[in-house]
N, C-alpha and C positions, 0 to 999 in steps of 0.2 A: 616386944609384946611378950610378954608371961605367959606360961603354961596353961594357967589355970583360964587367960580369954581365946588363946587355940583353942580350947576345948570348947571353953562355951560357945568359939564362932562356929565348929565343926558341928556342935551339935543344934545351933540354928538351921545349919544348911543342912544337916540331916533331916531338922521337922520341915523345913522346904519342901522336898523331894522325899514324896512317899516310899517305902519299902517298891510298894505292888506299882509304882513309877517308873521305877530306875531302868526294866527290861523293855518298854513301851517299842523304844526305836528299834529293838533287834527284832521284836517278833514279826511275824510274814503280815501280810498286809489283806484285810477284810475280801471275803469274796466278791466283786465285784454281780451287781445285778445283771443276769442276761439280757444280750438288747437285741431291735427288734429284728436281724436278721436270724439270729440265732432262734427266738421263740417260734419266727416263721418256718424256719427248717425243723424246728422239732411240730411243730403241728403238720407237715406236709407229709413228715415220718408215719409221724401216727395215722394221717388218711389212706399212705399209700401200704403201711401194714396192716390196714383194718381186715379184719375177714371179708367181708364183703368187697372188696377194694379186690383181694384177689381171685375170689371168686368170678367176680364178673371178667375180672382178663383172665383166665384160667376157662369159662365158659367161652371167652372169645379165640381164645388160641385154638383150643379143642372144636369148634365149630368149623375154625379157617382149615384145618386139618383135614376133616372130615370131606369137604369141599376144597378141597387147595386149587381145582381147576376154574373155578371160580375167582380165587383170589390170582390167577396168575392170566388169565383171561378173560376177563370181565366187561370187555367192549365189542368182542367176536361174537362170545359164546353164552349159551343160556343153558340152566339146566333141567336135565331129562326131555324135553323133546322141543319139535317145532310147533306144539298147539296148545294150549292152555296157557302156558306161558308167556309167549308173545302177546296175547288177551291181557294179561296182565299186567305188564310192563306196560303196556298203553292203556291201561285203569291208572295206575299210578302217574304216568303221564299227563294224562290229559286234568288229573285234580288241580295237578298245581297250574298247568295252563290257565286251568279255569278262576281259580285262585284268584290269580297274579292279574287275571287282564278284565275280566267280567265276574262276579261271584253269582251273580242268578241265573247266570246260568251254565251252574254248573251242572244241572241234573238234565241237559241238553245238548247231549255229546254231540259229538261230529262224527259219529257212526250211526249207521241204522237211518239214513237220510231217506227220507222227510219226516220219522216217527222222532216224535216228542219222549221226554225223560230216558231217553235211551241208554244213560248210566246207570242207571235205576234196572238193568236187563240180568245185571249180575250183581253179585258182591264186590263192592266196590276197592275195598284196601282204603277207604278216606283215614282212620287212624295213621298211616303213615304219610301224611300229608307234607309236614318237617321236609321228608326228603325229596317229595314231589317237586319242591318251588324249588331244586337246585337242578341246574343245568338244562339244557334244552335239545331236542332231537334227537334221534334212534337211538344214536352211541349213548348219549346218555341214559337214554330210558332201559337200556341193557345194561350199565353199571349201576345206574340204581336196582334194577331188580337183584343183581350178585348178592351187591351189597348186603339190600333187607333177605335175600335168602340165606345168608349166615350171618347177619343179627338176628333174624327170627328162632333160628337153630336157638342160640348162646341165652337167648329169651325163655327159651323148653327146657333151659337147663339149672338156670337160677330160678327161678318162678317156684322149680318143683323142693328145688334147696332148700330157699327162704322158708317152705311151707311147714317141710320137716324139723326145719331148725327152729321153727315158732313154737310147732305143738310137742317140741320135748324132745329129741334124741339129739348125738351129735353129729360133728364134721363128715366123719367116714360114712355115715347112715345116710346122712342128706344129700354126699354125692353121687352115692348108689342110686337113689331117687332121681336126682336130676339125669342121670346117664341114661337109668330105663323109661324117663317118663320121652327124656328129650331125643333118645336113639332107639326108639322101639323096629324092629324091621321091616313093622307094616308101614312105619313113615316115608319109607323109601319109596312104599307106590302110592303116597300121592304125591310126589316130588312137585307134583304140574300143579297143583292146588296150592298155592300161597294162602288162600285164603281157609285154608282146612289147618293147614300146618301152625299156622298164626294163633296157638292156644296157648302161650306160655302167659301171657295176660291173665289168666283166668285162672289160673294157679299164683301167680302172683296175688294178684287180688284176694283171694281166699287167704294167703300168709296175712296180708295187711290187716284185714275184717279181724283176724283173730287174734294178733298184735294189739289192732286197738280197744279189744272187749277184755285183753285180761285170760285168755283165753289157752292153754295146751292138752293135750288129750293126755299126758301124765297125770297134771296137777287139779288141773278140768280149770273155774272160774276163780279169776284172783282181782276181785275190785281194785287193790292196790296196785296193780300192771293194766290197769286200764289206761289208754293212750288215746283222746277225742280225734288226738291230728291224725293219726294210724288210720285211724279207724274212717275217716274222710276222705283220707286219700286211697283206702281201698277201693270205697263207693266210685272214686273218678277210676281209678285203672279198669274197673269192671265197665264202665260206660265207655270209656278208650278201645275194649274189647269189643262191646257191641256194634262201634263203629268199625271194624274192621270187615263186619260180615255178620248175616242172622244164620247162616248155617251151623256155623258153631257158636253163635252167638243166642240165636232163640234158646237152645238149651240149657245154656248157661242160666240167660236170665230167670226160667224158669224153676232152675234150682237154687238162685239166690230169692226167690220167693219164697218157696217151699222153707226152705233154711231158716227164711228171716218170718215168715210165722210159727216155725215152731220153738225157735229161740224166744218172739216175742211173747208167746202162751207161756214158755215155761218160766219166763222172768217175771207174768203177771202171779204163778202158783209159787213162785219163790219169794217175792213180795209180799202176798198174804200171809204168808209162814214165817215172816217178819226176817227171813235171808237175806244178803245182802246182795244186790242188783249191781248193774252200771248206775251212775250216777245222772246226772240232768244233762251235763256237758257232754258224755259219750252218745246220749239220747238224742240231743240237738244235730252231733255231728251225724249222729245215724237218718236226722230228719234232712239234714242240706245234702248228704251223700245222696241220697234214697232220692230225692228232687233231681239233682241231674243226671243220675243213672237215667232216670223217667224221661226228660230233657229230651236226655241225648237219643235214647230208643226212640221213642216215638216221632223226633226231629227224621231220623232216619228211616222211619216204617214209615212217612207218609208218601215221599215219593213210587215208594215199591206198589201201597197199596192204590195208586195212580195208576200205576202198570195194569193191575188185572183190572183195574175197569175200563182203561182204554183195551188191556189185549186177554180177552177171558182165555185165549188157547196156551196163555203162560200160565195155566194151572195146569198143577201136577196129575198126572193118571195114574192111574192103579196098575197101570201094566210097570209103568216105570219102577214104581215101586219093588212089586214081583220078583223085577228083575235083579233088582237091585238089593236085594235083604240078602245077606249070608246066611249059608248053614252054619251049624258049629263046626265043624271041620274045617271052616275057612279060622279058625282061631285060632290052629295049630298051622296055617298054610303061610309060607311069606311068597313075598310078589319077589319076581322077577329080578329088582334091583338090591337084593341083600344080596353080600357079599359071600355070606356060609353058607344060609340055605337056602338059594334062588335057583343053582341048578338043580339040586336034591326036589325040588318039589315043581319040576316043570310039568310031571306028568298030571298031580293031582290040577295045577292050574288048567290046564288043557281041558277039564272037564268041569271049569265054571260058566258060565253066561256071561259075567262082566267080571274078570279077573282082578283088572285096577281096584275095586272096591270090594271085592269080596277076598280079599286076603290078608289076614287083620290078624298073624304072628305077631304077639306082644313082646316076644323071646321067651326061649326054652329056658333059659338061665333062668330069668325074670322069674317064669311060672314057677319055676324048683325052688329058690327061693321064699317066695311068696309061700308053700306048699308052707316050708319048715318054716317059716315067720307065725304058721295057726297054731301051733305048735311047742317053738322055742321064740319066745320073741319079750323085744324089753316094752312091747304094748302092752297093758294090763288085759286083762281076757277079754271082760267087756269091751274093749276097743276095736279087738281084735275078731270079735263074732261082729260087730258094727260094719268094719270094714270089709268082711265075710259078705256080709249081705249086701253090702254096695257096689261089690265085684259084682255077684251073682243078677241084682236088677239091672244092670251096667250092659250085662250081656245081654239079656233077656229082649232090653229095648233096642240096643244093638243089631240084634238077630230079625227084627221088621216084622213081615209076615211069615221067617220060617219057625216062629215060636208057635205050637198051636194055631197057626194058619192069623198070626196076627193078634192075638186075646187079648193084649198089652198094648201092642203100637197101635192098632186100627183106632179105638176110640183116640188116642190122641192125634192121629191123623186126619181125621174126621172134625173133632169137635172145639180140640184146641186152636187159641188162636195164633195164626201164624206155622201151626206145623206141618199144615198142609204141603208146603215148601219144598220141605226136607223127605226127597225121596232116596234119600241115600241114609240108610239107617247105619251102615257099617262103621259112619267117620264117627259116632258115637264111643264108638270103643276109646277114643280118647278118656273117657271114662275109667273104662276098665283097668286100661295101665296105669292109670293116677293110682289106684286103691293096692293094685298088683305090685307096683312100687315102692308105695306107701307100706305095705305086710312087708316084703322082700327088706324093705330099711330096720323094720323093727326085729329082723332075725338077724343081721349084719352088728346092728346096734348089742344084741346080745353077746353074740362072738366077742364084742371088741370089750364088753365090761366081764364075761368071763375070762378073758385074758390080761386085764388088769388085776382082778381078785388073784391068779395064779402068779402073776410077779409080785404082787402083796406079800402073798404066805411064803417067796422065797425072798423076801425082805429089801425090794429092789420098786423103785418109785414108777417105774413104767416097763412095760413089754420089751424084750431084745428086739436087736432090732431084725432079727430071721423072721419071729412069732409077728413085728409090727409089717412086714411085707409079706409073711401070710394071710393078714387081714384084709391086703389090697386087693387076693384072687377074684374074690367076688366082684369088685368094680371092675377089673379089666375082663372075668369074663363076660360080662353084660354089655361095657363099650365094647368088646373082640364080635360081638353077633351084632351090635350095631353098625356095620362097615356098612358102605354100600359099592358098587359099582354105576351109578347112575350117570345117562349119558349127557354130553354138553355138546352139542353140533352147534356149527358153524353157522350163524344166522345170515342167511342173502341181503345183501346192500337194497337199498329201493331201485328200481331202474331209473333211468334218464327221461324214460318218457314220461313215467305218474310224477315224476321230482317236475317238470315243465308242467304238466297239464293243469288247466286250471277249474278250482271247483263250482259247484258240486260234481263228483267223480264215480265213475261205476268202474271196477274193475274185473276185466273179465280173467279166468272163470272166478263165480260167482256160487260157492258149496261152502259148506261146514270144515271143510279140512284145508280151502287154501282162505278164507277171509282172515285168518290172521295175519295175513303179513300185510295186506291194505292195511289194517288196525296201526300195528308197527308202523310202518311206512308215514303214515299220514301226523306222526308225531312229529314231523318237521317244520310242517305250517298246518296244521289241523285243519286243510280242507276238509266240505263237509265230503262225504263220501257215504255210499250208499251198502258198502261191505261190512259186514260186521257179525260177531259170534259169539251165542249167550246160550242159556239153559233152554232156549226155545225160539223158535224160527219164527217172525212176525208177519201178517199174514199180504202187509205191503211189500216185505221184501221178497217172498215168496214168489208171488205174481212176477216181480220185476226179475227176478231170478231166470222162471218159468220162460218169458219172453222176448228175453235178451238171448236166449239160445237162437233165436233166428236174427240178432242183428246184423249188420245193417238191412231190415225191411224197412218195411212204412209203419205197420202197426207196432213195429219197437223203438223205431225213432219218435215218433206221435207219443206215444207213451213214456219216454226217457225226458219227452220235450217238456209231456205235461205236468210232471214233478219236478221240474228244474235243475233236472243233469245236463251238465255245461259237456262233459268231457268224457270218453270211455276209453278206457285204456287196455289194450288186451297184451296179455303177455303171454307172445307166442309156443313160449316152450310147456306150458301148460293148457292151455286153451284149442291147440290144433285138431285136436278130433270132437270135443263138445259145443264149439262154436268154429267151424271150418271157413263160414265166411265173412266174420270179420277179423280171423288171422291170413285170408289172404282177399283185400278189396277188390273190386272189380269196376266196371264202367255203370254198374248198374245204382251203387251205394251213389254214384255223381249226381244221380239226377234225384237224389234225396236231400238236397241241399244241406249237405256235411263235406267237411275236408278231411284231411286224414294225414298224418305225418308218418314214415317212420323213419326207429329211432335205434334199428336193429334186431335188439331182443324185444322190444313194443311197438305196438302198434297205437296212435292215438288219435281217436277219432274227434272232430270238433263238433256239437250241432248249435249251429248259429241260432 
């Protein structure tokens, strides 16, 4: 082969074999596409990094802390005492009972025997219903209450987060809020009130409302962050709230009214002026929210309003009232169970009427704060006189009848519907620390953007980190006065004899301060039982109360016979001096045609 067809065959296989060809096999090889373990692990990243993701277990560690006796004895023990509490625990009990086995009748407890609706005597806790249908019997009805008493906490403490971080500030700001709204030190004395504490809902709610209208007290109305589904599912958390209870529930509703007409007035005057409104879809979800808010209230008002027509002496009196309204001084007083200043203020407690409810210490931190938020703060002024004023009528209604002998609360007591109810003006101040919170985040919020602006001018992208843990004072001293000391006793097993006897049951004694544990007790098998303890004593059990002091006679057996009490169960170690003879029988109870067992520590009598 000649020279000259080397070439030309080299240079065929040259135009074969592109230049930009020849490197193909040695370069590294295409990124291959993620597959779907990998995309699932990076989306489980990003849920479990979300802010909210750690907020909420940041709120729940913080809660289990605060309670750790709870979390470490939660089948013993109950917290802060043996009475209101046990009421409770067997409210939550018995819904899901009711649930699970019969639904109509659920507003027909198995307390209060033989009165009708006798669920309907208190605040019920039915929003927590989920954990009602788990588990059955005392033990359990004692771990579920632990439980929702520090998920309710972790609830007071996101609620107030979410709201802050809706209408404009940041992290460090909204947890300041969540700490003072969720650990104020008057909270500690109603430790016994589940149903008082149960407010993080309602703050919740208000973040969502204002989420889905577009809504921050910065930027005020942004059509374009309008959000229908937000905005819906505020309307359900605020109806979730009213089911928990009208104590703290009527007044909420009341100022989602107020609220939602003057927002609606001022979007018809902004409309006219050719402004830009919510649109139709936010309008829609505002019309199906606003329907089962209504639903749900009035599903739940009607039983209650069943009660006072059957029991007119469950309306509220004016003494109750009286008694029960703070002075201001109760605003600077904590109760008993704060951990800083519950000794320092035992003397001034000594000199209230009803201590539990008249001592409504928001925190000293709190207030200082809040002071310098009217002040120095990243709320623009106008927000900041708004929220001025909403401390101020906060208090005012708060205060009952020690305002001017009432000028404020009496006509709403009086004329409004449903607030006749509410003779405890004090649990109101939930109000005031929302707003006191609220000012206290927008002075916290300033601190932390004037120490951004100072590492600027020293040309450094964020705060040191000494300047970024002096930012934190202010949260820990607000959690540091939120400590509590609140007690957890040991709740008594049901005895041998009430766990035998069979229903309906009268346990004796038969008072205000022992029917909680028949209540407990009877969460085993929901005999009916004729003990029972609400905001007011009914006028059947009173008699039977009254008359059972002489049992075993004839005119208390006659009368036990006639309402259909199978069983009395007396338990000696409390009953021996207010009922003496049926803690010890005689020959005489024989000729009454009843039997009687004992059982040790009971006594049970049977009337055939």
């Amino acid at each position: 082969m000649s020279t000259d067809e080397v070439s030309t065959t080299e240079a065929a296989g040259t135009a074969e074999v592109p230049q930009e060809d020849r490197w193909t096999h040695f370069a590294p090889e295409p990124p291959r596409a993620p597959g779907r373990v990998r995309v699932a692990a990076r989306r489980v990243g990003r849920v479990l990094g979300h802010e909210y993701t750690l907020v909420v277990l940041g709120a729940l560690v913080l809660a289990a802390a605060m309670n750790w006796q709870c979390v470490l004895h939660p089948s013993t023990t109950i917290p802060m005492d043996l009475g209101d509490p046990l009421l409770q625990a067997w409210q939550l009990a018995w819904a899901g009972h009711a649930v699970t086995t019969d639904p109509s009748q659920l507003w027909q407890a198995n307390t209060f025997f033989p009165d009708g609706y006798s669920f309907a005597f208190s605040d019920t806790l039915l929003g927590y219903l989920p954990a009602s249908v788990l588990g059955t019997g005392p033990t359990a009805a004692l771990v579920r209450y632990n439980v929702m008493f520090v998920l309710m906490q972790a609830l007071a403490f996101i609620g107030p987060y979410a709201l802050v971080r809706q209408v404009g500030l940041g992290r460090l700001a909204a947890a300041l809020t969540g700490a003072g709204f969720g650990y104020a030190p008057w909270r500690w004395g109603q430790s016994g009130h589940m149903h008082v504490l149960s407010d993080g809902g309602m703050v919740l709610a208000l973040a969502l409302l204002a989420r889905g209208h577009g809504y921050t007290l910065t930027d005020g109305f942004r059509r374009d962050r309008t959000r229908p589904g937000w905005a819906f599912a505020g309307w359900c958390v605020a109806a979730w709230q009213v089911s928990l209870g009208f104590g703290i529930g009527l007044p909420f509703a009341y100022l989602l009214a107020g609220a939602s007409l003057v927002v609606g007035v001022r979007w018809l005057v902004r409309a006219r002026r050719g402004r830009p409104v919510p649109g139709r879809r936010v309008l829609l979800a505002d019309g199906l929210g606003m329907a089962v808010f209504a639903a749900a209230a009035g599903l739940m008002a009607w039983p209650y309003l069943k009660v006072l027509q059957l029991h007119p002496e469950a309306r509220r009196g004016m003494g109750d009232l009286r008694t029960f309204s703070p002075m201001l001084r109760a605003f600077v007083t904590a109760p008993a169970q704060s951990l800083l200043w519950g000794p320092a203020h035992e003397a001034a407690r000594a000199t209230m009427p009803a201590p539990a409810e008249t001592t409504l210490l928001p925190g000293f931190f709190l207030l200082g704060l809040a002071i310098a938020g009217l002040f120095f703060s990243a709320w623009p002024r106008r927000i900041r006189l708004w929220l001025l004023a909403g401390a101020v009528g906060s208090l005012v209604i708060a205060m009952g009848t020690q305002f001017f002998h009432g000028v404020i609360y009496l006509p709403l007591f009086r004329w409004a519907p449903g607030w006749a109810a509410i003779r405890t003006p004090g649990r109101l101040s939930v109000w005031l620390t929302l707003t006191l919170a609220v000012l206290a985040a927008g002075a916290v919020a300033a601190l932390a953007d004037r120490a951004r602006e100072l590492a600027a001018e020293r040309g450094r992208p964020r705060p040191g980190v000494l300047l970024r843990l002096a930012l934190l004072i202010p949260l820990v001293l607000v959690l540091g006065e939120g400590a509590n000391k609140i007690g957890h006793p040991t709740v008594p097993l049901a005895p041998a004899g009430f766990r035998a006897a069979a229903g309906p049951i009268l346990v004796l004694p038969s008072d205000s301060t022992f029917d909680f544990f028949p209540m407990l007790w009877s969460t085993d098998r929901f005999p009916k039982v004729v003990n029972g303890i609400s905001g007011f004593t009914p006028k059947d059990q009173q008699a039977v109360r009254d008359i059972a002091k002489f049992f075993p006679d004839t005119a208390s057996v006659d009368q036990l016979r006639a309402i259909g009490v199978r069983s009395v169960v007396v338990v000696k170690a409390k009953a021996g001096k207010g009922y003496p003879r049926a803690a010890e029988p005689d020959s005489q109870a024989a000729g009454l045609g009843i039997t009687w067992k004992d059982y040790g520590d009971t006594i049970v009598y049977t009337l055939s």
